[in-house]
C-alpha positions in Angstrom: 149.6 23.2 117.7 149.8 25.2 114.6 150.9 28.4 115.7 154.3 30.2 116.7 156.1 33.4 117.3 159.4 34.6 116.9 161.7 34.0 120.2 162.9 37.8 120.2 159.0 38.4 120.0 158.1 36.5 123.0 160.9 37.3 124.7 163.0 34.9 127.1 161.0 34.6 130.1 157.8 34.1 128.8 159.4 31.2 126.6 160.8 29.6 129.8 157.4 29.9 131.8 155.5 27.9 128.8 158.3 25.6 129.0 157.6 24.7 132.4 154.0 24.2 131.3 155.0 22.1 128.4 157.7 19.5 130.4 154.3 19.3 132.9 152.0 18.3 130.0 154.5 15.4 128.8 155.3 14.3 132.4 151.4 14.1 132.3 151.8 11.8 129.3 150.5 13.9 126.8 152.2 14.6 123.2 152.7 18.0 122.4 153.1 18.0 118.4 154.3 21.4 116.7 154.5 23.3 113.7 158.1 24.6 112.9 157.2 27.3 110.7 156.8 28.5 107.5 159.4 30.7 106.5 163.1 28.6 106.4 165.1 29.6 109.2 162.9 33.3 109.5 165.1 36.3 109.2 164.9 38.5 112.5 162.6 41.5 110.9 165.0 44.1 112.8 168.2 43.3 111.3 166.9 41.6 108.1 170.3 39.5 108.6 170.3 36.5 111.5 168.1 33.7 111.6 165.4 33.9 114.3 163.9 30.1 115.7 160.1 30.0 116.3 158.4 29.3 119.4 156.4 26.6 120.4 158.3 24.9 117.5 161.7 25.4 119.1 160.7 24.4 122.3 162.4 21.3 124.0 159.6 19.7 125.3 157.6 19.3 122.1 158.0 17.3 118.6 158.8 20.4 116.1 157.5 18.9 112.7 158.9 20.1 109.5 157.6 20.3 106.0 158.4 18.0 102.8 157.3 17.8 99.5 156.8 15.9 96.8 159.0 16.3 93.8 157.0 16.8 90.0 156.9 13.8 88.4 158.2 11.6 90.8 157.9 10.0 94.2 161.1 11.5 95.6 160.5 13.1 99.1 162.3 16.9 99.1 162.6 19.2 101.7 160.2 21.9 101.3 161.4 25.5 101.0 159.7 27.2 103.2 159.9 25.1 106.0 161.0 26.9 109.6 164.4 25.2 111.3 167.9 25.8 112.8 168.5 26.2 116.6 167.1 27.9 119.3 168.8 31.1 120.8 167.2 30.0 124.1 166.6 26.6 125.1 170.2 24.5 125.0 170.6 21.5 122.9 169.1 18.6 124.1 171.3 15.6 124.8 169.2 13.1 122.8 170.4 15.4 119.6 174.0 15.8 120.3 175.0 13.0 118.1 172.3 13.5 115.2 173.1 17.3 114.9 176.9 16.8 115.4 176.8 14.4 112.1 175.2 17.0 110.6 177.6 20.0 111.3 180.4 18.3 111.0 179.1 17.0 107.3 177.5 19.0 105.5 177.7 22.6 103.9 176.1 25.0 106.3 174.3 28.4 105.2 176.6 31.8 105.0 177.4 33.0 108.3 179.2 36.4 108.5 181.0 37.0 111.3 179.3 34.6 113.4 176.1 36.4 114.3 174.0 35.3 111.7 172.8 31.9 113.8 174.5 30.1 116.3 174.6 26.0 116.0 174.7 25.1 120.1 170.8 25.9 121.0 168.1 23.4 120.6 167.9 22.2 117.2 165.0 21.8 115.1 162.4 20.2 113.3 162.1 17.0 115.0 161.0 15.2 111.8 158.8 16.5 109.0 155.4 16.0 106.9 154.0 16.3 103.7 153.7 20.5 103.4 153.1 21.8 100.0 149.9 21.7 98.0 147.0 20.6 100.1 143.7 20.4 98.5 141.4 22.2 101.0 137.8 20.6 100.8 134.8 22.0 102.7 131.6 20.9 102.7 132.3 18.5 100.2 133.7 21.9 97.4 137.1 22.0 96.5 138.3 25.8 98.1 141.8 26.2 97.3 145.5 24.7 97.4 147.4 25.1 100.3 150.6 24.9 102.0 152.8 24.6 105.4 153.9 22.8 108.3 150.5 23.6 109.5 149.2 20.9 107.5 152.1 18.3 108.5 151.3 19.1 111.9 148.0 17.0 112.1 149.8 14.9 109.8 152.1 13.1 111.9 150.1 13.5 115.1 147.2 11.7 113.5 149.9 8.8 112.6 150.8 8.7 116.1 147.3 8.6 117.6 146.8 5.6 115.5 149.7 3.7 117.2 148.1 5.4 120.4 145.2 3.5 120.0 146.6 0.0 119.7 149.2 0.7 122.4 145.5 0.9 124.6 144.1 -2.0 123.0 147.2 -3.9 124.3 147.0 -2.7 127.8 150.5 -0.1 127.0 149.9 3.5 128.7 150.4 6.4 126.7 153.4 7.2 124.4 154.0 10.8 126.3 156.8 13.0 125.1 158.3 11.4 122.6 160.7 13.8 121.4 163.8 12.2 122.9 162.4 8.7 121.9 162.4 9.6 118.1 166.1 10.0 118.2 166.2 6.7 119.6 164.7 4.7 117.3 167.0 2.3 115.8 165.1 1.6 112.4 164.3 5.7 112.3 160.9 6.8 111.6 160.3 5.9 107.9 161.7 8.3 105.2 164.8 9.8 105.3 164.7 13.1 103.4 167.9 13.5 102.2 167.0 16.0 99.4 166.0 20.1 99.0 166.7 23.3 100.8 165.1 25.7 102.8 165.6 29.4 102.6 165.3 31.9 105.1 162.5 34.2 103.9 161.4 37.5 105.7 157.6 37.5 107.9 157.5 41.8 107.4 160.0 44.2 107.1 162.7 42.4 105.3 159.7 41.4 102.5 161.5 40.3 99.5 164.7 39.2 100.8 165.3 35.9 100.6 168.7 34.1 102.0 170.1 30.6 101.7 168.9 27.9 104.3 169.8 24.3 105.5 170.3 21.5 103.2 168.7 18.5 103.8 170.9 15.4 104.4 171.2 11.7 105.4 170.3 11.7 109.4 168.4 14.8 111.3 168.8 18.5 109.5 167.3 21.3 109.6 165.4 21.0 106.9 163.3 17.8 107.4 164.6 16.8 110.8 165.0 12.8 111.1 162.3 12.8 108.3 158.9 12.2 107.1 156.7 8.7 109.1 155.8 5.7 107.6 153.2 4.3 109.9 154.4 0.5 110.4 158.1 1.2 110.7 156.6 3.6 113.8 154.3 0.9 114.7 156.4 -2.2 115.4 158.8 0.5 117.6 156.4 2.4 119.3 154.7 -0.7 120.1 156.7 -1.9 123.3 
């Protein structure tokens, strides 16, 4: 799904009724993939000052995906800077993340946060992991239209990877993979890159247009920024193949 709102938009009890909707679909055994955002940790347009989570994307029962780039000139995966993550003012922290996240506070350099209100570290944390994000050529009918970028693009990305694996799960007689956000933090060999380089920034949607505040670094393990990183198909493969 490449589409999201602001949680203070939504509002509380609307989140937690799609929520309800979204745990069905994975005890169904369907994969719910979702972009973060494109915006870095998106300032709340009424206060122009705390960082505001996007919904689907901050939603515990789906795989947020993140944005990466790759830097001029070389092969080096970087977080891209206008990729949506932080934490969730509404859903809690999933227990599959208390040990990725906790590295992660406890180890690197987190944003400015005066007097505490700007964004809160104990909600649900996200991206889950991330995708290539910046520069898309967009082709149609066979014409080169324009470059693009955003998570909107990583999105079908890293869903695509997994349908693969999907498929020869079926072709060995395995069911389906199902929600698979709490299995990615799992994995012992991680799922590919590790994006350990970049920043995000948190960058206004409307009324705070043209102000522009530091955002999450990324780092070795899960951040903000890239989440637990970027796939590479046959480290997923030979994992998700059980």
């Amino acid at each position: 799904v490449c589409w999201g709102n602001l949680e203070s938009v939504l509002g509380k009890s609307a989140i937690d009724a799609a929520n309800i909707q979204l745990m069905k679909l994975g005890l169904s055994g369907i994969t719910w993939f979702s972009a973060a955002g494109d915006s870095g940790p998106t300032l709340n347009p009424n206060t122009c000052n705390t960082f505001e989570a996007q919904f689907p994307g901050s939603s515990p029962y789906v795989v947020s995906v993140g944005g990466n780039k790759i830097n001029k000139g070389s092969d080096v995966q970087a977080a891209w800077f206008r990729s949506s993550g932080g934490f969730s003012s509404i859903a809690k922290r999933p227990a599959c993340q208390e040990e990725a996240v906790e590295h992660y506070l406890k180890n690197v350099e987190l944003p400015p946060n005066p007097n505490g209100d700007r964004y809160h570290t104990t909600g649900r944390a996200f991206p889950d992991v991330s995708g290539f994000a910046a520069f898309y050529p967009m082709v149609y009918n066979g014409e080169f239209q324009a470059i693009g970028s955003g998570t909107s693009a990583a999105t079908p990305q890293f869903a695509g990877i997994i349908t693969l694996i999907q498929i020869q799960r079926y072709q060995k007689g395995l069911g389906p993979l199902g929600p698979l956000m709490q299995p990615f933090y799992k994995l012992k060999k991680g799922i590919g890159f590790d994006v350990t380089v970049g920043e995000t920034y948190a960058i206004s949607r409307s009324a705070c247009y043209g102000d522009i505040l530091p955002g999450y670094k990324a780092a070795e393990g899960w951040d903000p920024a890239t989440g637990l990183g970027s796939p590479k198909y046959d480290i997923l493969l030979e994992q998700l193949l059980t």
